[in-house]
N, C-alpha and C positions, 0 to 999 in steps of 0.2 A: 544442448540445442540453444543456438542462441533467439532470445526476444530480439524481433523486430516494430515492434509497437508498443506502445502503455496498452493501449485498448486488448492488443495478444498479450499481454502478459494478464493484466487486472480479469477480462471475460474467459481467456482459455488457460492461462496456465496456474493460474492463483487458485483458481479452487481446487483442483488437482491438486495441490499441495495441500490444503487446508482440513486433511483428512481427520473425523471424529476424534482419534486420539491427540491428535494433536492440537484440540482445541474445548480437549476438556476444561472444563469449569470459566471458560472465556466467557465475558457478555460484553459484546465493546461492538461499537458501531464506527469505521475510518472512512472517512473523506477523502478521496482524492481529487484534487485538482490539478490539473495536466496543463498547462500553455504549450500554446505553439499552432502549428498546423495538424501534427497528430494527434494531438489533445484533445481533452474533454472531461467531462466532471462524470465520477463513477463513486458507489458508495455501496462496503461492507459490511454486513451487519450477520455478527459472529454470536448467536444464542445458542442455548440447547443442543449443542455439538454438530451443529449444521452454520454450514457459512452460505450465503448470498450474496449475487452480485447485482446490484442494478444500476442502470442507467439514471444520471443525474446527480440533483444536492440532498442533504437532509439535515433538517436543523439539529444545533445542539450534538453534534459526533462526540464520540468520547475522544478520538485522538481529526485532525484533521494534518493533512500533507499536501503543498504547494510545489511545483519543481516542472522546468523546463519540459518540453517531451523528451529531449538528446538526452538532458541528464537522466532521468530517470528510465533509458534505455542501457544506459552504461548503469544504474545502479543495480538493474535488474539482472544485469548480464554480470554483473560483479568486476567491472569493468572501475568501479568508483564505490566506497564504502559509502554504509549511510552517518557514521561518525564525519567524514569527511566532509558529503555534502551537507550538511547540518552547519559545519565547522565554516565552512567559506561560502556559507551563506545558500549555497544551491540547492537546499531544501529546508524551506519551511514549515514548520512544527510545530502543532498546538495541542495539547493534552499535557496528560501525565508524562514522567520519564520513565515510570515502571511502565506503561504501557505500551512505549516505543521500544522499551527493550524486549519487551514480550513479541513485540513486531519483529523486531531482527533476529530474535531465536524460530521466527517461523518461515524466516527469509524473504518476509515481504518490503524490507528494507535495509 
C-alpha cells in the first residue's frame, strides 16, 4: 500500500509497524519535521515497548529528521533510500548514527 501523506504514514501507518517486539529496549524520542504543504511537525517517543505519536515539537529528541513532504513520501514508499536522501542533502539528520540506523531497520527511514 502505498503512503500518500507524511501525516498517513507518521499517525496511521508507523505505529502499526512499531510493534512491542520490535521495539524492545528502545528509549528514543524522533522529530519529525515535514515542509511543504503536506507538512507538519509530528513527534515519536519510543519507551517501555509502546510507541506514540503526537502532534507537534519536543525539545531536546534523541534523533531529529527535516525533509521535504514529496521526499519523504518517496522515502516512505521506498521510492528513494534514506542513505540516499541523507547523501544529497534531502534529509536532514540530527542525533546519533546508531540511532538512525536503528530507524532504518524499523523502516521509519
Amino acid at each position: 500500500m502505498a503512503v500518500g501523506s507524511p501525516k498517513e504514514f507518521i499517525e496511521v501507518v508507523l505505529p502499526g509497524k512499531l510493534t512491542p517486539e520490535k521495539i524492545v529496549d528502545l528509549d528514543m524520542t524522533i522529530q519529525f519535521n515535514i515542509t511543504g504543504d503536506a507538512g507538519g511537525d509530528w513527534f515519536l517517543t519510543i519507551k517501555d515497548q509502546k510507541a506514540v505519536v503526537q502532534t507537534g515539537t519536543i525539545e531536546n529528541p534523541t534523533i531529529s529528521l527535516k525533509m521535504k513532504d514529496a521526499d519523504f513520501v518517496k522515502l516512505v514508499n521506498g521510492e528513494l533510500s534514506g542513505q540516499r536522501a541523507f547523501m544529497t542533502g534531502k534529509l536532514k539528520f540530527k542525533g546519533s548514527m546508531t540511532h538512525g540506523i536503528k530507524l532504518q531497520k524499523l523502516g521509519i527511514i
